[in-house]
TORMAR-134910 format. One record per residue (C-alpha): residue in one letter; x, y, z. Coordinates in steps of 0.1 Angstrom, whole numbers, plus 5000, padded with zeros to 4 digits. Layout:
residues N
res/c1/c2/c3
A/X/Y/Z
...
***
This chain:
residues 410
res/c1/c2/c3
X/5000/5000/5000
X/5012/5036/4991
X/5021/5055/5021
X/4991/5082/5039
X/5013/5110/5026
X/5019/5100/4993
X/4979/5091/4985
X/4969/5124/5005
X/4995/5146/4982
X/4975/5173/4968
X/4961/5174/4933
X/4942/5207/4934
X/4950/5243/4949
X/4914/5230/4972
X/4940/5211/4992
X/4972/5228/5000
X/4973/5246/5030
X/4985/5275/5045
X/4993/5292/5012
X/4960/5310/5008
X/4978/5341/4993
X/4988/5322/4963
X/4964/5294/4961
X/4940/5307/4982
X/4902/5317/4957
X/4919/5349/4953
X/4955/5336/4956
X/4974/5352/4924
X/4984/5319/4914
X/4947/5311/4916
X/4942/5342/4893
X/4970/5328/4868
X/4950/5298/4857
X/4917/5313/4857
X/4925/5340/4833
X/4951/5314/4816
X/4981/5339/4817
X/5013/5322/4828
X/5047/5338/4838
X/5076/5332/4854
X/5079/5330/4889
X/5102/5320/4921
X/5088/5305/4951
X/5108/5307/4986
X/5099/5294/5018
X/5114/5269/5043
X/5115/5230/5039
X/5083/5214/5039
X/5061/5245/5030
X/5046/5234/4999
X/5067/5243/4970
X/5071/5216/4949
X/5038/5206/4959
X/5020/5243/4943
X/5049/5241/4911
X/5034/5205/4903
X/5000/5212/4904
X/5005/5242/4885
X/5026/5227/4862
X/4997/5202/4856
X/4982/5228/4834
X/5011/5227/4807
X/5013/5188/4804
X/5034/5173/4786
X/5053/5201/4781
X/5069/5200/4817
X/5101/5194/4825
X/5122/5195/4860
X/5157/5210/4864
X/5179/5206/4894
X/5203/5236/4898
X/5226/5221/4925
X/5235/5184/4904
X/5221/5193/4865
X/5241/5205/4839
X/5236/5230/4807
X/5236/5199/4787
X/5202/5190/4801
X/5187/5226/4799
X/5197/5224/4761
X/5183/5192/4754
X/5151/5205/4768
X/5149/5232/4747
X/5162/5215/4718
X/5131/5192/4718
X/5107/5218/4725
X/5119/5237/4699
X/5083/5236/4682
X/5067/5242/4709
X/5048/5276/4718
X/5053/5272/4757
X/5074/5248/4776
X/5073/5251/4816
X/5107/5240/4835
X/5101/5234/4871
X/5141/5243/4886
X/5142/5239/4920
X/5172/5250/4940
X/5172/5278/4911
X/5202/5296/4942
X/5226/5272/4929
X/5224/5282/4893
X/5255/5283/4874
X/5263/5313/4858
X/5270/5297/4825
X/5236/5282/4829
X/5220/5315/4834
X/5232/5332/4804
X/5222/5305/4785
X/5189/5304/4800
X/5178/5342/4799
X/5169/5349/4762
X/5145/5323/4765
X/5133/5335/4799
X/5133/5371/4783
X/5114/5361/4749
X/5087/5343/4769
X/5099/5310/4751
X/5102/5295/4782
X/5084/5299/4818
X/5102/5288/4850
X/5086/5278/4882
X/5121/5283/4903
X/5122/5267/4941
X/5144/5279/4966
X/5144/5279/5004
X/5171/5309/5003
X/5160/5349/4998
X/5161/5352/4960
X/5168/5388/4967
X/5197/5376/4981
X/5207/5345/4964
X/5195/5344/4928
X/5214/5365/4904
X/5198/5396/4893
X/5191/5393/4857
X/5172/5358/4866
X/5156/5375/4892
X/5139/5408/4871
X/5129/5380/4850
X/5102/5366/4876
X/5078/5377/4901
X/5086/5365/4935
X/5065/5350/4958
X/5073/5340/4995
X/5056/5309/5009
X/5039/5312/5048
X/5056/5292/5074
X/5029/5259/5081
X/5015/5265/5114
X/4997/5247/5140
X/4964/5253/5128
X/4977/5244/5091
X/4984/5212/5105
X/4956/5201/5126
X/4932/5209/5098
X/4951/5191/5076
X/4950/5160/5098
X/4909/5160/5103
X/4908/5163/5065
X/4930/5137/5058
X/4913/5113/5084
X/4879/5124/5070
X/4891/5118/5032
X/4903/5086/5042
X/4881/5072/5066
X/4906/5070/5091
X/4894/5062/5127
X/4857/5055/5121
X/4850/5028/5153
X/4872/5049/5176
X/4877/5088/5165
X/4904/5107/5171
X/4902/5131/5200
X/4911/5168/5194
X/4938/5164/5224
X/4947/5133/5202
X/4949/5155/5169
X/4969/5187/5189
X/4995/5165/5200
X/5001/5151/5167
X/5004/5188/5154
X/5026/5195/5184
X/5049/5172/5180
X/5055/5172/5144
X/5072/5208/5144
X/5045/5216/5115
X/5060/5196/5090
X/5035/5183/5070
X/5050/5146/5058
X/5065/5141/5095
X/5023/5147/5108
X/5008/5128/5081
X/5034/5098/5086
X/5027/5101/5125
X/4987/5104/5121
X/4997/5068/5098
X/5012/5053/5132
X/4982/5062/5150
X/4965/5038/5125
X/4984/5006/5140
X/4966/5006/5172
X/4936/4990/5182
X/4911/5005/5201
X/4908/5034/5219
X/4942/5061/5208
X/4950/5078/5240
X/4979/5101/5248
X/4997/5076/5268
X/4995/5053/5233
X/4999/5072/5211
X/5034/5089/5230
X/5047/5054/5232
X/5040/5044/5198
X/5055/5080/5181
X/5087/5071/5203
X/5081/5103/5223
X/5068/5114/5255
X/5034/5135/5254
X/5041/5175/5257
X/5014/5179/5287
X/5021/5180/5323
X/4987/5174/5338
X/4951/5170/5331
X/4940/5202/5322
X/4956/5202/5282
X/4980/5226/5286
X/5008/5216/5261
X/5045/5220/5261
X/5042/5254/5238
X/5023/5268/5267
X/5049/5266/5293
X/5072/5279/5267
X/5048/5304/5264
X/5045/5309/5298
X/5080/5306/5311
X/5090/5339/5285
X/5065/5357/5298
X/5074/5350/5332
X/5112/5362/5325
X/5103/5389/5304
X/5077/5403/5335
X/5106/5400/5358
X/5083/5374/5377
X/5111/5353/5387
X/5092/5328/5413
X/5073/5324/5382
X/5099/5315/5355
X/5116/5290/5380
X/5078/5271/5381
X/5077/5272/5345
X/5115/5262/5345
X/5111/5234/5366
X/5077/5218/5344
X/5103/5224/5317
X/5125/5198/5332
X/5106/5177/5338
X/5101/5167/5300
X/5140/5165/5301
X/5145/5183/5269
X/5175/5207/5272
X/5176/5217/5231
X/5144/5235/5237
X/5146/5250/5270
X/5177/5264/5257
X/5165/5275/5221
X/5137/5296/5247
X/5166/5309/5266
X/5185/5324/5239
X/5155/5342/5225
X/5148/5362/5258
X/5181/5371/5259
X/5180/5385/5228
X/5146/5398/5222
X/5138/5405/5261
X/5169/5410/5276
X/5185/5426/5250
X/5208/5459/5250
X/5198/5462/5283
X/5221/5439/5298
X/5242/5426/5264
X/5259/5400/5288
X/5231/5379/5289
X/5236/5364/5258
X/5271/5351/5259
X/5261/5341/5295
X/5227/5322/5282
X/5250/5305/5255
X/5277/5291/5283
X/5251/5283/5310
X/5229/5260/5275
X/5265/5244/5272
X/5269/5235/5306
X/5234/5223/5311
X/5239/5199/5279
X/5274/5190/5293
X/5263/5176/5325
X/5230/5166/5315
X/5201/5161/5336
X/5196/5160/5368
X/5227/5182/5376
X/5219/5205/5339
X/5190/5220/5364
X/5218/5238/5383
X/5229/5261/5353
X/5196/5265/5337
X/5179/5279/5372
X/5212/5301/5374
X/5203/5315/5343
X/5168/5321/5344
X/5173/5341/5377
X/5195/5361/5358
X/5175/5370/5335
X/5142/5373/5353
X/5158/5401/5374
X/5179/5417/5342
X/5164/5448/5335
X/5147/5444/5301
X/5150/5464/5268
X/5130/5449/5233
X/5146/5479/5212
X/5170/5456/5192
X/5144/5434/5179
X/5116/5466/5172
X/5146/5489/5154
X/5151/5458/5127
X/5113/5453/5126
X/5108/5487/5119
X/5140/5484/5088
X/5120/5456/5076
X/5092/5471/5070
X/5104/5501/5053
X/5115/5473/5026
X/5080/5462/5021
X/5067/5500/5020
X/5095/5521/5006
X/5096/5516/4961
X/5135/5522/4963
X/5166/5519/4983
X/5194/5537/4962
X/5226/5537/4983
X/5244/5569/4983
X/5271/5572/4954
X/5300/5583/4978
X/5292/5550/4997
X/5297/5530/4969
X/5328/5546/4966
X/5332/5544/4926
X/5339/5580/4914
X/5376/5583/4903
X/5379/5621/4902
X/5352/5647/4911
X/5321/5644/4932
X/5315/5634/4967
X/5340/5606/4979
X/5339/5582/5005
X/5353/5597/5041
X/5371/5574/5058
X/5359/5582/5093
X/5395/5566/5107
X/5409/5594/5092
X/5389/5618/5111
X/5392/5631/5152
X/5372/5605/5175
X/5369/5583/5142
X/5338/5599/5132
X/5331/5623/5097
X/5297/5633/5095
X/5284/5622/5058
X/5254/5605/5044
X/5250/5567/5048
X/5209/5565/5042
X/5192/5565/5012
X/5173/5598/4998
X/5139/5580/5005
X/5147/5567/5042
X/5163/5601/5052
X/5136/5609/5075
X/5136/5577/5091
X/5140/5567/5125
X/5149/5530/5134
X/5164/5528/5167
X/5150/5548/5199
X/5176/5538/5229
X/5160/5527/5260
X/5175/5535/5296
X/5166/5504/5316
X/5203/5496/5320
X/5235/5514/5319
X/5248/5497/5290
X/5219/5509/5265
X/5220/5543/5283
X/5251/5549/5274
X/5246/5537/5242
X/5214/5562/5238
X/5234/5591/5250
X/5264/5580/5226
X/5235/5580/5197
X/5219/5611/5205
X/5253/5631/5200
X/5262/5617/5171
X/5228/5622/5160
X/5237/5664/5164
X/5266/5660/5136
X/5242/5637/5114
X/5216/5661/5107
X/5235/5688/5086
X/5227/5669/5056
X/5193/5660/5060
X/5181/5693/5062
***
């Protein structure tokens, strides 16, 4: 028998989920087939989002003339036989996944073909195309960015999977059954289908304590009131970052008792960082020594250094203004139409015009001179916080430089 995830792959845009925005009714990949106008496009997202799964069943529309091209192992050989016996052709639709790794012998052979409309690419990439894929590929396509699967994405994906396939029908599922399955498989969509195909081996009755044994792991609940392991997460950052410290050591210590140091530790490092922050800057390197120790000794000594550090930083003082000045710069990107860097920046003029100043070669290592673009002049990212002495200072040291900084943006 085919595996569940395999004969529950999708076949229609109906069945992929958390993509709405392209394959949603008014997804614009939804829009492309029902006005039957096709272009090029690159899809990026993380492992396991749906890429391949959204090229293929677009891709269904052009059959046969589909092919698939590997950048990372394929050669130009292979792109040119492709075109070679498409030749006739009016459209041929290459599905070229890793499209990052793209040669650049492969790209210049690809482009007049990509420019002329000869050709349309689906490309897959889990990296920023903005970033990785080379520009001239890149104006080429629109770009699309895939949603991260969430919980929710995967629990309804499990009910309609068990409905479709008439999964469970003497002994349903419970929805504490279902969550746990969603919990556990880090919304990955094969690693929840494959476990929700486990469940199917045992007769009677699934209950936690089953279905934990036979998924090889311990449930993520504490005590009979459904409150899952994500909610103690939950929970024990909210503690830290209300400087509750009784608090974050009861969260700690339900924490250890599921005996899993990666993710206590993965918690830790984020409130240092997004909490904690320039408020006390030590907290980080400290977090990242106290996680070593704790995997070092392992349990039941690793308790030691992870209490240590949670007192530490339940009674840090607390800052967020590192994580809200780069989500601020981010979403300048998405609202701002361009992002010209300054010419003296760049540094290229050989004679004439503003140059580059070295700031080493000034007093106290500073020049004032333009760094911004034109269009983000006016803009403000980071607003210092005084909650410790660190980012005070740093505030202070910010608002004088800020005095020299301003000649030219008047």
């Amino acid at each position: 028998m085919q595996p569940l995830a395999y004969r529950v792959r999708p076949t229609s845009f109906m069945d992929v989920v958390g993509q709405n925005h392209l394959v949603g009714p008014e997804g614009v990949i939804t829009k492309m087939i029902s006005h039957n106008q096709f272009f090029s496009l690159i899809l990026y997202g993380e492992p396991g989002c749906g890429k391949t799964t959204i090229a293929s069943i677009l891709a269904s529309h052009f059959e046969p003339n589909v092919y698939e091209f590997n950048a990372s192992v394929d050669t130009k050989d292979k792109l040119k036989e492709i075109f070679q016996s498409t030749a006739y052709y009016s459209d041929t639709f290459v599905i070229i996944d890793e499209i990052h790794r793209m040669k650049k012998d492969i790209q210049d052979y690809l482009l007049p073909y990509l420019e002329s409309g000869k050709v349309t690419i689906i490309g897959l990439t889990t990296e920023n195309p903005y970033i990785s894929v080379n520009p001239a590929i890149r104006s080429r396509c629109h770009i699309y960015q895939m949603h991260p699967i969430t919980k929710d994405d995967i629990i309804l994906l499990l009910k309609r999977t068990i409905e479709k396939e008439g999964l469970f029908k003497d002994n349903p599922l419970s929805d504490e059954i279902i969550d746990f399955v969603a919990d556990k498989s880090g919304c990955e969509i094969r690693t929840a289908l494959n476990m929700l195909e486990s469940l199917t081996l045992l007769d009677g009755e699934v209950t936690l304590t089953k279905a934990s044994d036979i998924l090889g792991k311990r449930p993520l609940k504490l005590d009979d009131k459904g409150i899952s392991y994500y909610d103690i997460l939950s929970a024990f950052q909210k503690s830290i970052r209300g400087s509750d410290v009784d608090a974050s050591l009861h969260y700690l210590a339900r924490l250890i008792k599921l005996e899993d140091i990666d993710i206590i530790c993965r918690r830790l490092t984020v409130i240092a960082y997004e909490d904690i922050g320039l408020a006390n800057p030590s907290c980080g390197p400290k977090v990242i020594a106290a996680c070593q120790a704790a995997k070092n000794l392992g349990f039941p000594e690793a308790r030691i250094p992870l209490a240590a550090i949670t007192i530490d930083l339940a009674l840090s003082p607390k800052s967020n203004s590192a994580e809200a000045s780069i989500d601020k710069a981010l979403d300048d990107l998405d609202k701002v139409a361009s992002f010209e860097i300054p010419k003296h920046i760049l540094n290229r003029e050989i004679k004439g015009g503003a140059n580059y100043k070295y700031p080493h070669d000034y007093p106290d290592d500073f020049i004032s001179q333009q760094y911004l673009p034109d269009t983000l002049l006016s803009h403000i990212y980071y607003e210092g916080k005084e909650t410790g002495k660190y980012e005070k200072a740093l505030k202070d040291r910010n608002q004088y430089l800020k005095k020299f900084l301003t000649d030219f943006k008047k």
